[in-house]
C-alpha positions in Angstrom: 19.4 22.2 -16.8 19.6 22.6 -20.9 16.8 20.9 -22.7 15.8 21.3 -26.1 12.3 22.0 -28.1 12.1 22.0 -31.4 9.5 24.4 -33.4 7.9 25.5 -36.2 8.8 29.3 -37.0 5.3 30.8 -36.6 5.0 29.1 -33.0 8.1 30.6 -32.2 7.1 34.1 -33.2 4.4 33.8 -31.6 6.2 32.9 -28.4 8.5 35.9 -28.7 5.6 38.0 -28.6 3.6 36.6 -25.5 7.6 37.0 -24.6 7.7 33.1 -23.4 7.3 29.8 -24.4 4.0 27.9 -23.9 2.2 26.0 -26.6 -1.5 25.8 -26.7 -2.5 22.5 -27.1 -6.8 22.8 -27.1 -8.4 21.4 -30.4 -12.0 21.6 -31.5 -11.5 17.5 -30.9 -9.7 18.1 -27.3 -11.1 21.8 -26.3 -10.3 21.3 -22.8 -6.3 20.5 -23.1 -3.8 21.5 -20.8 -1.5 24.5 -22.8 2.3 22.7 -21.7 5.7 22.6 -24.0 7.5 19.4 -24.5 11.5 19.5 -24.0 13.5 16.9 -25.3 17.2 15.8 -23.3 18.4 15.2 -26.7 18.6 17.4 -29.4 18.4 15.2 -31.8 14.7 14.1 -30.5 14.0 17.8 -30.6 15.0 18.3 -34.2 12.1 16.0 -35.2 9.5 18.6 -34.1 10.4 21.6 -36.6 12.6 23.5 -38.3 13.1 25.4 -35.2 15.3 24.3 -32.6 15.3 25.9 -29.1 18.0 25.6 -26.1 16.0 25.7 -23.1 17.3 26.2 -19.7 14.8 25.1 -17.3 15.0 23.9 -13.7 12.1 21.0 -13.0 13.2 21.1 -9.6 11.8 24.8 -9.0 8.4 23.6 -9.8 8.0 20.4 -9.6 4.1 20.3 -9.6 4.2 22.2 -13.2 6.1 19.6 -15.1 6.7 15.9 -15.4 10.2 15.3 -15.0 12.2 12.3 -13.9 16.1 11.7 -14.1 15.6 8.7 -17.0 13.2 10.1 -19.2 13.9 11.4 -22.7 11.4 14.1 -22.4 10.1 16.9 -19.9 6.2 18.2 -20.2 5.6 21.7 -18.8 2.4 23.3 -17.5 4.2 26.5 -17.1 5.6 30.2 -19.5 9.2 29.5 -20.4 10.5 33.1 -20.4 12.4 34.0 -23.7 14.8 34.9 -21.5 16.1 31.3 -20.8 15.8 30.3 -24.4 18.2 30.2 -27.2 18.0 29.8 -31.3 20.3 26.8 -31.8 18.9 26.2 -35.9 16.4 27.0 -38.1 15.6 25.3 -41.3 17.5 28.6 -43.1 20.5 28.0 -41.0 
């Protein structure tokens, strides 16, 4: 299934060097935070999230335990890596 993320450009290159997409979310508020991605079902939802935005092809039925999805929601959380591999660069704020 095609979802969308949308990034800023120093998570992504980060991403590309770990060589797959998971975003850590600790803070010295929250230390103990699960690392997960958001994908959007809209791209337009996505675009609000950075000046990076991300195709993502990702199957919640794989893994069902390492995500949150349901058919009607706008929005998938993921608790696992996203390999570069099933991502594409749709825009960036340059673009």
């Amino acid at each position: 299934m095609k979802f969308y993320h949308g990034t800023n450009k120093e998570k992504w290159e980060i991403a590309k060097k770990r060589g797959y997409l998971l975003h850590d979310r600790a803070t010295e508020e929250y230390p103990n935070m699960s690392p997960c991605t958001y994908l959007a079902v809209a791209k337009e939802e996505a675009m609000q999230y950075g000046e990076v935005l991300l195709e993502v092809e990702y199957d919640p039925k794989i893994n069902p335990e390492k995500n949150n999805y349901y058919p009607e929601g706008w929005q998938v959380r993921v608790y696992e890596p996203i390999p570069i591999a099933s991502i594409k660069i749709l825009k960036t704020k340059d673009q």
